[in-house]
Each structure stands twice: as structure tokens, then as C-alpha cells.
C-alpha positions as CSV (number, residue, x, y, z in Angstrom):
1,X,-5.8,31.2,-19.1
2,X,-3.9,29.8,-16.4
3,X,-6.5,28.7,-13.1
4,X,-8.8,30.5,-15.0
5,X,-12.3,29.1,-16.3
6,X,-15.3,31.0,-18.4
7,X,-18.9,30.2,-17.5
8,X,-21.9,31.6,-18.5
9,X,-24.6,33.2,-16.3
10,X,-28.1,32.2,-16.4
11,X,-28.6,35.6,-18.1
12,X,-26.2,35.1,-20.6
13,X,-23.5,37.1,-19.3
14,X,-19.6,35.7,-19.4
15,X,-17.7,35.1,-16.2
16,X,-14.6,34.1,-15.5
17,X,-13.8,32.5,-12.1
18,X,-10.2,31.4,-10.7
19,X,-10.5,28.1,-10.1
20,X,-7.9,27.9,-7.0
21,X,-10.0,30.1,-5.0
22,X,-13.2,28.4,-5.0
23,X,-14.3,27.0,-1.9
24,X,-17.2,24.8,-2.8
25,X,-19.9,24.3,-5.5
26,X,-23.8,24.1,-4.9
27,X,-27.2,23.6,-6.5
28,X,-28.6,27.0,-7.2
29,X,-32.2,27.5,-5.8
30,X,-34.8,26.9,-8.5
31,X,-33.3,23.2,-10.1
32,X,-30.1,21.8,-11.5
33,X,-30.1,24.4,-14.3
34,X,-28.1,26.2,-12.3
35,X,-25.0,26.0,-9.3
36,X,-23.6,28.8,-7.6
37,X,-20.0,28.9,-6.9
38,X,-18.8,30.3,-3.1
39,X,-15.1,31.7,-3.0
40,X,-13.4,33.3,-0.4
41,X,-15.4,35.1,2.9
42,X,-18.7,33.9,1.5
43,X,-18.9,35.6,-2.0
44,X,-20.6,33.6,-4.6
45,X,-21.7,33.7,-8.6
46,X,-24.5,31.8,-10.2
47,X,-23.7,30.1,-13.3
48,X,-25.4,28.0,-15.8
49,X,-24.9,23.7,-15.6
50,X,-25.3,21.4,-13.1
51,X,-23.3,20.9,-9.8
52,X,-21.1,17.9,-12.2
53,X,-21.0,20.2,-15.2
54,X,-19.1,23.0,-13.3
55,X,-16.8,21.2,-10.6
56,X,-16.0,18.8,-14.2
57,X,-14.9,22.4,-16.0
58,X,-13.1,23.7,-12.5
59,X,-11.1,20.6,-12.4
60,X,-9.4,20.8,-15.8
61,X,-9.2,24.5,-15.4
């Protein structure tokens, strides 16, 4: 998958999230178990791993 990269959600739902449109990564309220990941006009999911863990998987993606 091209650009493309699967997380998991804190729920334990899949997601998949184009990395080229990603604006910026942050700590998720509640601890570094989570980040949330902001695309385009403000949108953003919440997935499972720490701020490094998930720009380090957007990066190879």
C-alpha cells in the first residue's frame, strides 16, 4: 500500500491513514498510550503508540 499506513485504534479497530496528507502528530489526552493524527481542515483519528511510534511508521509509509 503505496502512502498508505495501518494503525490500530485504542479500541482495537484497524485504520488506515495516508500518510502524505497528515498534517501533524500529537499526544492524545489521557498519556503517551495514545497520539492523534490531524489531516486536512482539522480532521483527526486517535491511534494506539506514542507520538515516536507513529510519526516512526508514517515516515517509512
Amino acid at each position: 500500500m503505496n502512502g498508505y499506513v495501518q494503525f490500530e485504534t485504542p479500541e482495537g479497530d484497524i485504520v488506515t491513514v495516508n500518510a502524505d496528507r497528515v498534517n501533524f502528530v500529537r499526544r492524545y489526552r489521557g498519556g503517551n498510550e495514545a497520539s492523534a493524527i490531524n489531516f486536512e481542515k482539522g480532521n483527526y483519528v486517535v491511534v494506539a503508540g506514542t507520538i515516536d511510534e507513529v510519526t516512526r511508521a508514517l515516515a517509512e509509509g
